[in-house]
GUKEKE-60691 format. One record per residue (C-alpha): residue number from 0; residue in three letters; x, y, z. Coordinates in steps of 0.001 Angstrom, whole numbers. Layout:
BEGIN
nr  rest  px  py  pz
NUM  ALA  X  Y  Z;
...
This chain:
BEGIN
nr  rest  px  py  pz
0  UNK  -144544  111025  95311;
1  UNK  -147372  113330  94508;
2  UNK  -146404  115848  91431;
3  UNK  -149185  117352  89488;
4  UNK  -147180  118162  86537;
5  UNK  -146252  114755  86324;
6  UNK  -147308  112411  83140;
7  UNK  -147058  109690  85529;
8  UNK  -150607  107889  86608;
9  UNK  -149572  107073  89823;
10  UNK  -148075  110216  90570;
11  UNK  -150389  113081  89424;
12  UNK  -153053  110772  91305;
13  UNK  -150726  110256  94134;
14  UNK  -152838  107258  96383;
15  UNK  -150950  108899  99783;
16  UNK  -152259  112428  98972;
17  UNK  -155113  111520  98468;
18  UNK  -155320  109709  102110;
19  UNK  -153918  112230  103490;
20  UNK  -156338  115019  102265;
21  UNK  -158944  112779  103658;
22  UNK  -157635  113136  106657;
23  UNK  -156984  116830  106849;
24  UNK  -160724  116855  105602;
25  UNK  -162217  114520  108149;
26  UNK  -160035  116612  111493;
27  UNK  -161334  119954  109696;
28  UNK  -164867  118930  109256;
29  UNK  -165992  121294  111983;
30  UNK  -163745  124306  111275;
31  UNK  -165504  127021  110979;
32  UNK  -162903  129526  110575;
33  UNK  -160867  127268  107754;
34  UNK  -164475  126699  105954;
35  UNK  -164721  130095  105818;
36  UNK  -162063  131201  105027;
37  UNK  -162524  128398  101927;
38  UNK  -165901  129739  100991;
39  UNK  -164285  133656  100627;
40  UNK  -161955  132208  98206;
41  UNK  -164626  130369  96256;
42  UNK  -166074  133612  96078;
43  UNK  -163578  135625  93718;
44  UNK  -164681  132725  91583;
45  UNK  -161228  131190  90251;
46  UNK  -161294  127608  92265;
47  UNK  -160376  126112  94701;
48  UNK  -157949  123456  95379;
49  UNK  -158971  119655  96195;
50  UNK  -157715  119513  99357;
51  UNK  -160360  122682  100034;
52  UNK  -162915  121030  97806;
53  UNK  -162457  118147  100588;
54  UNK  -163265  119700  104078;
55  UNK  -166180  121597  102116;
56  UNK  -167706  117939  101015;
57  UNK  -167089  116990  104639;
58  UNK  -168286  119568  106273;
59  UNK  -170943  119085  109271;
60  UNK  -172243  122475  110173;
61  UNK  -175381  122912  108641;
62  UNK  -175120  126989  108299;
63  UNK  -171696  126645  106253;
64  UNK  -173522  124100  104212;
65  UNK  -176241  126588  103405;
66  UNK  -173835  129176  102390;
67  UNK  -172237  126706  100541;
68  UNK  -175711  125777  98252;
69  UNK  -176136  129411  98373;
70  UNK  -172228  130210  96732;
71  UNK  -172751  127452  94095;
72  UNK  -176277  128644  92709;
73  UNK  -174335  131989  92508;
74  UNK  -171602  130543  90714;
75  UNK  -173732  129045  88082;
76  UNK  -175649  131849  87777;
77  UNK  -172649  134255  86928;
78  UNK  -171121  132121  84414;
79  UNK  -173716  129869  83089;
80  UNK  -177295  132321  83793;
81  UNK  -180091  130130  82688;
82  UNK  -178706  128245  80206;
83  UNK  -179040  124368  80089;
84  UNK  -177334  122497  77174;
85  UNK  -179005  119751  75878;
86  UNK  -177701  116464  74171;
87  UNK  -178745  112745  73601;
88  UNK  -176220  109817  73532;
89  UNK  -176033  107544  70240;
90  UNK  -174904  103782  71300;
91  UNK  -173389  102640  68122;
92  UNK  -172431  99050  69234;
93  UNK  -171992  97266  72601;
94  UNK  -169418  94536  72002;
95  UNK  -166654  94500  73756;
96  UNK  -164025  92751  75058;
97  UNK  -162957  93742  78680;
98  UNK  -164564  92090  81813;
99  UNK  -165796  95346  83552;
100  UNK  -168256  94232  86846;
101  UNK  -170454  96876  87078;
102  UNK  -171032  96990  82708;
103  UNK  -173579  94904  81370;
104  UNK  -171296  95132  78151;
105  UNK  -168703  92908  79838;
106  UNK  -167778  89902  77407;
107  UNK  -169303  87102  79612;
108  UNK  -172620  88309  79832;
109  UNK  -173976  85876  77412;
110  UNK  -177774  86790  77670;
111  UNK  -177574  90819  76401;
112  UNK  -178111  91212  72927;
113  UNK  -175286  92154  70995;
114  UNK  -175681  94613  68342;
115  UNK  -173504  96864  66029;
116  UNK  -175374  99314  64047;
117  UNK  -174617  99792  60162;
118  UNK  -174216  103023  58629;
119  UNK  -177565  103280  57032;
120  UNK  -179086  102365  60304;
121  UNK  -176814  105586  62010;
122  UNK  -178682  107692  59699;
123  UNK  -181880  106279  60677;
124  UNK  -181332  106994  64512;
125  UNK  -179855  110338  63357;
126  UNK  -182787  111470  61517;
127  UNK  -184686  109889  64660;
128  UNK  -182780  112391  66500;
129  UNK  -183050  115499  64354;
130  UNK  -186619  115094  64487;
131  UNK  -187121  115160  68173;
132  UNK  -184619  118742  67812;
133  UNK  -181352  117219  69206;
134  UNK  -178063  118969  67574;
135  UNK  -175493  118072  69970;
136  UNK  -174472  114062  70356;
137  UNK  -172906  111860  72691;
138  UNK  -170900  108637  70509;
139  UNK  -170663  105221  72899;
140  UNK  -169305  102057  72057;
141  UNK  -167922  99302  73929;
142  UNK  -163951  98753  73320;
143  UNK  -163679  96143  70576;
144  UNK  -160464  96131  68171;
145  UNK  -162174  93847  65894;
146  UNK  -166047  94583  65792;
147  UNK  -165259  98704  66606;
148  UNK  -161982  99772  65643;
149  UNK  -161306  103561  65124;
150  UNK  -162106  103408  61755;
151  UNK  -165936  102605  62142;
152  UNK  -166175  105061  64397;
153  UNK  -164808  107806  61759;
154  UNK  -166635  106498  59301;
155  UNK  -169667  106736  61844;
156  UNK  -168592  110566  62747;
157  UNK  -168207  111365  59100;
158  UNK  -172118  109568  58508;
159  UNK  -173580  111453  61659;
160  UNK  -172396  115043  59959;
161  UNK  -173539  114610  56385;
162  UNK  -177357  113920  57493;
163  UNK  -179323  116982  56919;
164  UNK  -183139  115977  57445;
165  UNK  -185890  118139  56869;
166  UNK  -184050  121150  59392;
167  UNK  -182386  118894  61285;
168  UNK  -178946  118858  61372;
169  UNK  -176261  117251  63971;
170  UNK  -173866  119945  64717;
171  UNK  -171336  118369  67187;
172  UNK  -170608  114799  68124;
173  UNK  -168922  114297  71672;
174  UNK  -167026  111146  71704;
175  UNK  -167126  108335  74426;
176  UNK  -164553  105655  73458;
177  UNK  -161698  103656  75334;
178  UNK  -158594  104691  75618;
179  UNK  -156489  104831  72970;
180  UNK  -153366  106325  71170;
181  UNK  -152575  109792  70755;
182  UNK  -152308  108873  66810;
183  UNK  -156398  107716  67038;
184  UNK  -156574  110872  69025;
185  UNK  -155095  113098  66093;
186  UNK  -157970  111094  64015;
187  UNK  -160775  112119  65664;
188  UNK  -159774  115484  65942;
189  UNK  -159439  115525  61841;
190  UNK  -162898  114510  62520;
191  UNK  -164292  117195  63983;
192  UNK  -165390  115671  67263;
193  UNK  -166239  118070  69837;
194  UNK  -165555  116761  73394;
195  UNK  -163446  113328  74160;
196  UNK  -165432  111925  77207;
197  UNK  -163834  108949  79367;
198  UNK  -164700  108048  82620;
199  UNK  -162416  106995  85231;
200  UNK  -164826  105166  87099;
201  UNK  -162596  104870  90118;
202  UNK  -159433  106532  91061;
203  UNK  -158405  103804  93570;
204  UNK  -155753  101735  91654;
205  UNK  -156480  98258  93608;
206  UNK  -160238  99015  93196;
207  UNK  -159722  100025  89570;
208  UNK  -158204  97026  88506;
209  UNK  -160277  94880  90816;
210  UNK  -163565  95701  88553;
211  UNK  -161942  95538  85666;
212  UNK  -159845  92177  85813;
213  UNK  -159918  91124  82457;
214  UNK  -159624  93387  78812;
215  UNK  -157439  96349  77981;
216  UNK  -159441  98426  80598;
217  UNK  -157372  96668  83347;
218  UNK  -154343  98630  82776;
219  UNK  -155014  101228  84930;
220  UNK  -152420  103804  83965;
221  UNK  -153180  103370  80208;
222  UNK  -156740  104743  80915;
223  UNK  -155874  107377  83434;
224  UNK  -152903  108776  81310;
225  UNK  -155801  108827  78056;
226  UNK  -156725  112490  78683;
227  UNK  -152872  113814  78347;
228  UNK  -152462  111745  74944;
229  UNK  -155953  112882  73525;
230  UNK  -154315  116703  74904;
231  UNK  -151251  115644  72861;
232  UNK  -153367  114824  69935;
233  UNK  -154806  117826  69703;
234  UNK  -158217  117533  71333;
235  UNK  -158606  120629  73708;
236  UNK  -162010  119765  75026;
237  UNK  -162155  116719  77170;
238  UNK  -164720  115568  79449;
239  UNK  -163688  113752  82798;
240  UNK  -166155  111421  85228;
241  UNK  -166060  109023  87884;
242  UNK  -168643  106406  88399;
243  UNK  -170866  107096  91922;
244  UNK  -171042  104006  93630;
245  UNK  -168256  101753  92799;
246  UNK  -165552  102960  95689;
247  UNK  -165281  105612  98414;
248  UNK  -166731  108413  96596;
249  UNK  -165095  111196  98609;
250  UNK  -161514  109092  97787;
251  UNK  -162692  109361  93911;
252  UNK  -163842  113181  94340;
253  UNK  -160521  114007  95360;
254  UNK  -158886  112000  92581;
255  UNK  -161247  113713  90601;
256  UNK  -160280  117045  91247;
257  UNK  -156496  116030  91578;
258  UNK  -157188  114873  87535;
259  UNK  -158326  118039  86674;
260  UNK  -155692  119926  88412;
261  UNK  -152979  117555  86820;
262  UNK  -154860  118810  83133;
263  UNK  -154237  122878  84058;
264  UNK  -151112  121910  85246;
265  UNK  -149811  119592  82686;
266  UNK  -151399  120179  79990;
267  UNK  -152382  124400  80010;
268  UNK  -156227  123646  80127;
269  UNK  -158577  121977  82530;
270  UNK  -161489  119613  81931;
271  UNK  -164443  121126  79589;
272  UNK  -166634  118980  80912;
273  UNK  -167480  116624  84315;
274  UNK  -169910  114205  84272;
275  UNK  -171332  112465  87583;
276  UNK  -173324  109573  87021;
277  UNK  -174072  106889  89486;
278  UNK  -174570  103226  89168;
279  UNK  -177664  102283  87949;
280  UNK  -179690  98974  87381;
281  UNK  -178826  96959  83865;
282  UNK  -179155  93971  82632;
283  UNK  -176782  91525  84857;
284  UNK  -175723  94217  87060;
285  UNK  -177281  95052  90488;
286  UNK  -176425  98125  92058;
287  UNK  -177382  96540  96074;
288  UNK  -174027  94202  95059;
289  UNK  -171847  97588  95106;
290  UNK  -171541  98556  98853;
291  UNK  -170556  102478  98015;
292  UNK  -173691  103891  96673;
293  UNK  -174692  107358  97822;
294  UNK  -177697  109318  98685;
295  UNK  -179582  111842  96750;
296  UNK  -178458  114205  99338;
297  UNK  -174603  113013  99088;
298  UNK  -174674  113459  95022;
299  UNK  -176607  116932  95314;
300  UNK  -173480  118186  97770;
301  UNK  -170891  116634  95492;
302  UNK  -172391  118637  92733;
303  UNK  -172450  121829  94561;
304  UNK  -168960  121322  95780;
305  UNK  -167760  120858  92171;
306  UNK  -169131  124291  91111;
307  UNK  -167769  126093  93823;
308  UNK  -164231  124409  93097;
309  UNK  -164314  123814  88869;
310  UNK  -166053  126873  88236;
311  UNK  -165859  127579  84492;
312  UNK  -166512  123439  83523;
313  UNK  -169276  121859  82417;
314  UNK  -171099  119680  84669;
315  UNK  -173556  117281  83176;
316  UNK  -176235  114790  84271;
317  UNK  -177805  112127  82491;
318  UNK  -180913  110228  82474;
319  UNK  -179818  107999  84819;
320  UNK  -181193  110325  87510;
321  UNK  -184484  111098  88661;
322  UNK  -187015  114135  87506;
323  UNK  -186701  115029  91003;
324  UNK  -183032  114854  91345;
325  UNK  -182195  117073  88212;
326  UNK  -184601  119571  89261;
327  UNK  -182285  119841  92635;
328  UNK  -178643  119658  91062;
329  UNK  -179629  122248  88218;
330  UNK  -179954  124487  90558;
331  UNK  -176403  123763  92135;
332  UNK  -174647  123830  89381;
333  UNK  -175254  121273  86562;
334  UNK  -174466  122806  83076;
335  UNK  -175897  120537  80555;
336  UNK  -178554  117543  80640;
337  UNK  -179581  114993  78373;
338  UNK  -182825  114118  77541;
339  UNK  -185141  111767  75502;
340  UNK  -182448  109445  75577;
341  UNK  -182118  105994  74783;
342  UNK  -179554  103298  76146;
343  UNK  -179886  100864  73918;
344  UNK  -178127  100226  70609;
345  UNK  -180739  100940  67649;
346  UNK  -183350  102490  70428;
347  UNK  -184346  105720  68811;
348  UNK  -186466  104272  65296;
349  UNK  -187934  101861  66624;
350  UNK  -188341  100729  70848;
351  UNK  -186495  97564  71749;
352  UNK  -187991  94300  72852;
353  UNK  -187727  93430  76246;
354  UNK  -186312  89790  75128;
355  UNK  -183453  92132  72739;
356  UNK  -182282  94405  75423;
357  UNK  -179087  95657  74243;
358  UNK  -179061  98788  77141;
359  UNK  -176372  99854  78937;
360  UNK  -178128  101326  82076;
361  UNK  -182310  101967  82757;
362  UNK  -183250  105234  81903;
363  UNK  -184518  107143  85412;
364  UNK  -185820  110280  83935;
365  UNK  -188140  108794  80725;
366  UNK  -189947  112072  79461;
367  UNK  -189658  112852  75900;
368  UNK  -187218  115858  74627;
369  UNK  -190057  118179  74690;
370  UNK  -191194  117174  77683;
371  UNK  -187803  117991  79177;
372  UNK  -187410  121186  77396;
373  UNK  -191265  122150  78688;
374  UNK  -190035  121140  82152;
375  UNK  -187235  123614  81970;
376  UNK  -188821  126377  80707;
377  UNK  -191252  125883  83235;
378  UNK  -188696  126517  86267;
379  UNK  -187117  129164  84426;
380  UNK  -184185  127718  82686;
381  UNK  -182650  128104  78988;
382  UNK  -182537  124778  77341;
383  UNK  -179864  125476  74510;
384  UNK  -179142  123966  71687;
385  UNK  -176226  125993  71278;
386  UNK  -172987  124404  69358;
387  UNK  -171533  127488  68351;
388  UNK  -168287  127991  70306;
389  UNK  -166942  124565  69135;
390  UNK  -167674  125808  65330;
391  UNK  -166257  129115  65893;
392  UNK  -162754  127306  67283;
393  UNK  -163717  128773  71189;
394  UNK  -162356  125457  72310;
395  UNK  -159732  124606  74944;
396  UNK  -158034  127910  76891;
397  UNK  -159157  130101  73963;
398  UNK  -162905  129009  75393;
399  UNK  -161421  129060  79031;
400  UNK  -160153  132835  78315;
401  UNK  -163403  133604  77381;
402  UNK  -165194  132085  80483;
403  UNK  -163081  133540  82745;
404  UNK  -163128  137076  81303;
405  UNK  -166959  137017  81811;
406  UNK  -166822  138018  77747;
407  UNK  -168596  134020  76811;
408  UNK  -172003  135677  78074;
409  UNK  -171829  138078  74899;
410  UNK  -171976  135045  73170;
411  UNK  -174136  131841  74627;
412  UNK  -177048  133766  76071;
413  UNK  -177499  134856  72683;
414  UNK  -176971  131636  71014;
415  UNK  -179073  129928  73122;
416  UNK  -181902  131740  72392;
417  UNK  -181503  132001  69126;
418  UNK  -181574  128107  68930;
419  UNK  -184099  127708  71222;
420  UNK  -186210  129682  68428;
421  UNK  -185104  127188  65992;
422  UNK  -186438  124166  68435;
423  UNK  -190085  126148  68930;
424  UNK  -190647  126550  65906;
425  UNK  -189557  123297  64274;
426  UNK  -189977  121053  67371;
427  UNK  -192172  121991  69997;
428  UNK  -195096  120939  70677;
429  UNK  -198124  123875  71301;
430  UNK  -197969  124405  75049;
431  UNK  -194519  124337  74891;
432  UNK  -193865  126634  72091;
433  UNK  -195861  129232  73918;
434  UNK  -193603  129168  76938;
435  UNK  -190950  129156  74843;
436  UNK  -191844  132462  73146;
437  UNK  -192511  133947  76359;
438  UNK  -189230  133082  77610;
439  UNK  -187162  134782  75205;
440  UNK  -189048  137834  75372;
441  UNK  -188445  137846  78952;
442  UNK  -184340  137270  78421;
443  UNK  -184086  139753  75649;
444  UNK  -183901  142676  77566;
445  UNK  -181481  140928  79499;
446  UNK  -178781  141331  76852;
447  UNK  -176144  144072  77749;
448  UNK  -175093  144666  74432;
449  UNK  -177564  147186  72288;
450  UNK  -175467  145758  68820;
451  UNK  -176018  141947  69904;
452  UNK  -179479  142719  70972;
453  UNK  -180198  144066  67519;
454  UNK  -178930  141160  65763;
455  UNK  -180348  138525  67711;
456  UNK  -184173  140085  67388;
457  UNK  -183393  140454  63592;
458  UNK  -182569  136962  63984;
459  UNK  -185185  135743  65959;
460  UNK  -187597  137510  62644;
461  UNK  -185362  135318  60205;
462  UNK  -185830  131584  62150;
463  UNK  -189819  132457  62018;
464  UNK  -189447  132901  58598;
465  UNK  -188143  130022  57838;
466  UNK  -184372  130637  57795;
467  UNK  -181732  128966  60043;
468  UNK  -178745  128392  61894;
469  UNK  -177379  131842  63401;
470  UNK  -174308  132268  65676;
471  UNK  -172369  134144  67081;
């Protein structure tokens, strides 16, 4: 029985709702009066539900689609304007014990190299880091009890935040760990993570356990119930994902949504972030083996649709995906990108051997950070570096207030420029330092607020001359 409030796997990601929203999708596919009647809602810009979300992803009629694109571009414009968030992820160790298919980390796979890195080599690859101009990090590790227990990655968080290198400085470390208990949870909240990332991967129970037959990722309501006991631990900022590719994806887009509804619902907040990767070639895995994967033009609607219907979340895309790709889901709604990123454990000092790979996926989109950040600047985006609303304790519904209100604008345009200063001149290479400059002095006039204004060109003065770190 389907009940949203429920703490129940099973039931908050009720299997015969979600068939059954299919199914009102699939007859409605072709409605033009529901779809609009869908997109005027979408337009006072406080969600949709998934059931909504559904005959929009299924939707035929190429004009509705159009006004669809166009709705989500103006979504992310209103609440995110230019601004692109950038981060890197940090693979601390890939062993682990559960038998996932589609991972090259599963135990059996004899012929990856497995590594664990030390805590003086987690301050080499965060000084590697710093130096590129990354302050915001993404923490993976395969699920190990014994070779990565909670207290090496603590220890790990706590190494990360001491390292202050020449200007660099790591300023918030998302987490991406198993599941775990809501005491761990309390833990790395006392730790100062930021976000708690865990991807579902599927939302199809049988399918679920299925790829994951072996290890303490099989129990499937253990992992999906994670995000209320990380809630209940006091995390407020969590980051949900399903893996493209691996079952129906519009059965996993609904459970998706139904997840997210089930946080509001349950829990008083939604998801801070959504992530949508797809499966991508590794060592031992081959993506032509999984039967589900979708088009460019599939994932670029799925994006849209998740603006339109999750409006104030984070989406993000990885490196997985193309240069071409990101260019086209930027624009329809993705929040935050990573970039210069490496896969492998140890990959940022030094380049692994192809005999040692240790990767979890291949990298798609292989430019360097400033190569990224040129790339950006170049269509016309804001790549941020911005940490501050985690810092300043805008986490959870007090950031979700502030979202909504429209009153988080006062605040990240701002901050991102401000820290995109800090990035020219510390990081940036020539060409890309001038676009940079020009940039800002394009958006500062763009700031409503004559006070804030004020500050943030005194600012601006201060990071030339040598000073740092300003937020508001």
């Amino acid at each position: 029985m389907y009940n949203v409030k429920s703490k129940i796997a099973t039931e908050f990601i009720d299997n015969e709702e979600i068939l059954e929203t299919l199914e009102y999708a699939k007859k409605n596919k072709n409605n033009r009066q529901l779809i609009n009647e869908i997109l005027e809602k979408a337009k006072e810009c406080k969600g949709i539900s998934h059931r909504e979300a559904a005959v929009l992803l299924e939707c035929e009629l190429e004009d509705e689609n159009e006004k669809m694109y166009k709705l989500a571009k103006e979504i992310k414009q209103r609440f995110y304007g230019n601004r692109i968030v950038m981060f890197a992820p940090l693979y601390l160790s890939n062993y682990c014990v559960n038998g996932c298919t589609y991972c090259p980390y599963h135990h059996k796979n004899k012929h990856i190299t497995r590594k664990k890195l030390t805590q003086e080599e987690i301050e080499k690859e965060v000084i590697a880091l710093q130096d590129m101009g990354h302050k915001r990090l993404a923490l993976e590790t395969g699920e190990d009890p014994v070779n990565n227990p909670i207290e090496y990655v603590l220890e790990s968080i706590k190494t990360i935040y001491s390292i202050k290198h020449k200007n660099g400085a790591i300023r918030r470390a998302n987490v991406n760990i198993a599941a775990t208990t809501v005491e761990n949870y309390r833990r790395l909240k006392d730790a100062g993570i930021g976000t708690y990332i865990l991807f579902q991967e599927t939302y199809h129970k049988k399918t679920y356990e299925e790829l994951h037959p072996t290890g303490p990722k099989h129990d499937y309501a253990y992992h999906t119930e994670a995000m209320d006991r990380a809630m209940e631990g006091g995390i407020d900022d969590v980051g949900l994902g399903v893996l493209y590719g691996l079952n129906m994806y519009r059965y996993d887009f609904v459970g998706l949504l139904m997840h997210a509804e089930h946080l509001e619902a349950a829990m008083g907040v939604g998801p801070h972030t959504i992530s949508v990767p797809r499966i991508r070639p590794a060592d031992d895995i081959n993506p032509d083996e999984f039967t589900n994967a979708i088009s460019d033009e599939i994932f670029a609607k799925i994006v849209a649709v998740l603006r339109i219907t999750v409006p104030y979340t984070g989406l993000i895309v990885s490196t997985r995906e193309s240069q071409k790709t990101r260019e086209k889901v930027l624009e329809l709604g993705v929040s935050q990108i990573s970039g210069g990123s490496s896969t492998s454990v140890g990959g940022y000092v030094e380049k692994e051997k192809e005999e040692e790979n240790s990767a979890q996926f291949d990298v798609n989109d292989t430019r360097t950070l400033d190569e990224i950040v040129n790339w950006l600047l170049e269509k016309g985006h804001i790549p941020s570096f911005c940490t501050a609303c985690y810092r300043e304790g805008r986490t959870g519904d007090r950031f979700m207030q502030l979202v909504k209100s429209g009153q988080i604008a006062n605040c990240c345009q701002p901050n991102a420029l401000m820290t995109l200063k800090e990035y020219l001149e510390d990081y940036a290479s020539e060409d890309t330092r001038r676009k940079g400059e020009e940039v800002i002095k394009n958006e500062i006039p763009r700031i409503p607020n004559e006070k804030v204004k004020k500050i943030v060109l005194e600012n601006l003065e201060n990071l030339h001359e040598g000073k740092r770190d300003f937020r508001f």
